[in-house]
C-alpha positions as CSV (number, residue, x, y, z in Angstrom):
1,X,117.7,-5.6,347.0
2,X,119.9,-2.8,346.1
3,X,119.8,-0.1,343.2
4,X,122.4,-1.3,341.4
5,X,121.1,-1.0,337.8
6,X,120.9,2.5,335.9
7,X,117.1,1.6,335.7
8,X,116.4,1.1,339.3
9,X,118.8,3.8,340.3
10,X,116.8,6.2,338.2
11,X,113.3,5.2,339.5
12,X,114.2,4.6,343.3
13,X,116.6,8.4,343.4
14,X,113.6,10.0,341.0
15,X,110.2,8.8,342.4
16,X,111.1,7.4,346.0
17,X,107.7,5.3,346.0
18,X,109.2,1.8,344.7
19,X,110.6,0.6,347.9
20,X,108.5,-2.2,348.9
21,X,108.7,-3.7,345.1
22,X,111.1,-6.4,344.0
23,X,113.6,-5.5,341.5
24,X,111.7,-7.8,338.5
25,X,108.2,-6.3,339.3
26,X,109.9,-3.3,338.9
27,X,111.5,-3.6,335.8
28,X,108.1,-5.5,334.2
29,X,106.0,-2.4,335.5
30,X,108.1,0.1,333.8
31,X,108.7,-1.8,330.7
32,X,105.0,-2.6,330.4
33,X,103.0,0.7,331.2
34,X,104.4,3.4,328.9
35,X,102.4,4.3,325.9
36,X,101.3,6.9,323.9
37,X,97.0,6.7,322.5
38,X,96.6,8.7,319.4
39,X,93.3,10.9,319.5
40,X,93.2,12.5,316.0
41,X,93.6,12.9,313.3
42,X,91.6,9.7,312.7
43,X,93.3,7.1,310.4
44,X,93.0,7.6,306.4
45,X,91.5,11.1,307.2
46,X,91.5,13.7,304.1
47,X,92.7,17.4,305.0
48,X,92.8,20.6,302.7
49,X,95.9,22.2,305.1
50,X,99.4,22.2,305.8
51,X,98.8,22.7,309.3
52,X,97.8,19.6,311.4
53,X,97.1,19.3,315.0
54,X,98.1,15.8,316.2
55,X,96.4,15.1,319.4
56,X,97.8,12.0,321.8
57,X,98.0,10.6,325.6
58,X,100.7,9.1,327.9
59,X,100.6,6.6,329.6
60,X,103.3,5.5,332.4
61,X,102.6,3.6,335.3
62,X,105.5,4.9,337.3
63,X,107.1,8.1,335.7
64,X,105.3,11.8,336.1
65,X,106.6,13.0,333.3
66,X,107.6,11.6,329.6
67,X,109.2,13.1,326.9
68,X,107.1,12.8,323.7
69,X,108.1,13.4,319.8
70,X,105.9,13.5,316.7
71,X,106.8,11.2,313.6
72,X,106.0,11.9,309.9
73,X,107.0,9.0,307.7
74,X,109.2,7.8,310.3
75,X,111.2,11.3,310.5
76,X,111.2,13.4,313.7
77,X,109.1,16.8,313.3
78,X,108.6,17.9,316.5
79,X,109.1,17.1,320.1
80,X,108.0,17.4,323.8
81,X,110.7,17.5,326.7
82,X,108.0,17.5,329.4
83,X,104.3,16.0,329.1
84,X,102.3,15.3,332.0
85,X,101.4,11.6,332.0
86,X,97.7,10.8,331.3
87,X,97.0,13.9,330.1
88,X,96.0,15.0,326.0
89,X,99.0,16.5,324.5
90,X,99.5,18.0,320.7
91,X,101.9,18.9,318.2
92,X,100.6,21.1,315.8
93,X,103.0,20.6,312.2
94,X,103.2,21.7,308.6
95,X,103.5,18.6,306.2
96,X,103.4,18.5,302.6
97,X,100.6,17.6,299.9
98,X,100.7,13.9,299.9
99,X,99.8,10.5,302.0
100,X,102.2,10.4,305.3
101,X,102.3,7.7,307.9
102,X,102.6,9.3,311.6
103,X,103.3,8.3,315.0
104,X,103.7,9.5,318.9
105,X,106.8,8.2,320.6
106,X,107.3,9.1,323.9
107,X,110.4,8.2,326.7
108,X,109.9,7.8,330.5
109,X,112.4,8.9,332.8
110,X,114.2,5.4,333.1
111,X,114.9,5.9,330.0
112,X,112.0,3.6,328.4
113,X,110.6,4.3,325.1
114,X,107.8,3.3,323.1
115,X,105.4,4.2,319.8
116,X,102.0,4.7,319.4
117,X,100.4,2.7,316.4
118,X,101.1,4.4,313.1
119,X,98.1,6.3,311.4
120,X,97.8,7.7,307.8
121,X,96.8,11.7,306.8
122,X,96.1,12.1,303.3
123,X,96.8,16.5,302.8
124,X,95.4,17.4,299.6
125,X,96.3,21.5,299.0
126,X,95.2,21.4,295.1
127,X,91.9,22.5,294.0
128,X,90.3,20.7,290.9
129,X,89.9,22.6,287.7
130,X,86.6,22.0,285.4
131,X,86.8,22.9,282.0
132,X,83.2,23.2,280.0
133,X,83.3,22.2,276.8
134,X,79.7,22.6,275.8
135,X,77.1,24.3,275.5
136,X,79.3,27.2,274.5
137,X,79.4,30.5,277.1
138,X,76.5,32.7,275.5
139,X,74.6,29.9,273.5
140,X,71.1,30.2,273.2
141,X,68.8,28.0,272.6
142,X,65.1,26.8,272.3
143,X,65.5,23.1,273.3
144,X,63.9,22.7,276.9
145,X,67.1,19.8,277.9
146,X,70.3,20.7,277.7
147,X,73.2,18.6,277.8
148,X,76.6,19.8,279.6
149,X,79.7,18.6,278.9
150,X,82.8,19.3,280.4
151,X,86.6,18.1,282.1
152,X,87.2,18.0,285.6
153,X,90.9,17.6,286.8
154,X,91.8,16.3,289.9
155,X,95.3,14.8,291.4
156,X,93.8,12.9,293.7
157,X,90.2,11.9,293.0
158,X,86.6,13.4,293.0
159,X,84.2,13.2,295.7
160,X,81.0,14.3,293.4
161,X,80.3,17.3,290.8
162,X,77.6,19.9,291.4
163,X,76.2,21.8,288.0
164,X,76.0,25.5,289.2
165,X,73.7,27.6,286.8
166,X,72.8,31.5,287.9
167,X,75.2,30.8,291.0
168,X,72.5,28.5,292.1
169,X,73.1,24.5,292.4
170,X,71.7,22.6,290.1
171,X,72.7,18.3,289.6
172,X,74.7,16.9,291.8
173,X,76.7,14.0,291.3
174,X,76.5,13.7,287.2
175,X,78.1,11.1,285.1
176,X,82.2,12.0,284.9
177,X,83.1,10.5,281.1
């Protein structure tokens, strides 16, 4: 049982602890135990900013320390040379208005990499425009219901409508035509 192998020679000159393993128990630990867990953003979460805080954990079962980067749509944005294993980590990142798929992969010091499971972020920077189209500003009138009419415009979708008259919120959620 020698360290032959640039794994084992990694592990056995960087931890010192693996002496009393076999070489294949060895090698199955360190290939089975990394791992990053993805905290948050939760998956198919909606945002209004550029700025995202992506919060993760390590996981090694032999290495101290792991290198972690961030992924957005499967294209490096930030990185990590030294994370502390089992502890929360984050990348905080500017991404554009849009759906993006992310991921955490991190690298132990054998050498062994691995991804977290992929998660979608939906960043929606636009604010919908409403257009009224009637009554008229400055009608008056003497009928006691009154219908409003009027064009919302939205990229991505509505969530609900709120009729706002004197500043002071009227309907909520009324018919979109």
């Amino acid at each position: 049982r020698d360290c032959k192998t640039k794994i084992c020679k990694s592990i056995c000159s960087n931890n010192k602890i693996m002496n009393d393993l076999p070489f294949l128990e060895l090698a199955q630990a360190v290939i089975a135990m990394r791992n990053a867990n993805l905290i948050s953003p939760a998956d198919g979460i909606w945002v209004n900013t550029s700025n995202v805080v992506f919060n993760y954990v390590t996981y090694d079962g032999i290495s101290p320390i792991l290198s972690c980067s961030l992924f957005v749509d499967n294209i490096e944005v930030a990185s990590n040379p030294i994370v502390t294993n089992g502890t929360s980590s984050s990348f905080t990142s500017t991404i554009s208005e849009g759906t993006h798929a992310w991921k955490v992969g991190c690298a132990d010091i054998a050498g062994n990499s691995a991804n977290s499971s992929s998660r979608t972020i939906n960043v929606d920077l636009t604010r919908p425009t409403v257009s009224l189209v009637s009554p008229l500003d400055g009608s008056i009138t003497i009928n006691t219901t009154l219908q409003f009419n009027y064009i919302p415009q939205e990229n991505i979708g509505f969530s609900s409508c709120t009729l706002y008259v004197d500043s002071l919120a009227g309907m909520n959620n009324l018919t979109l035509v």
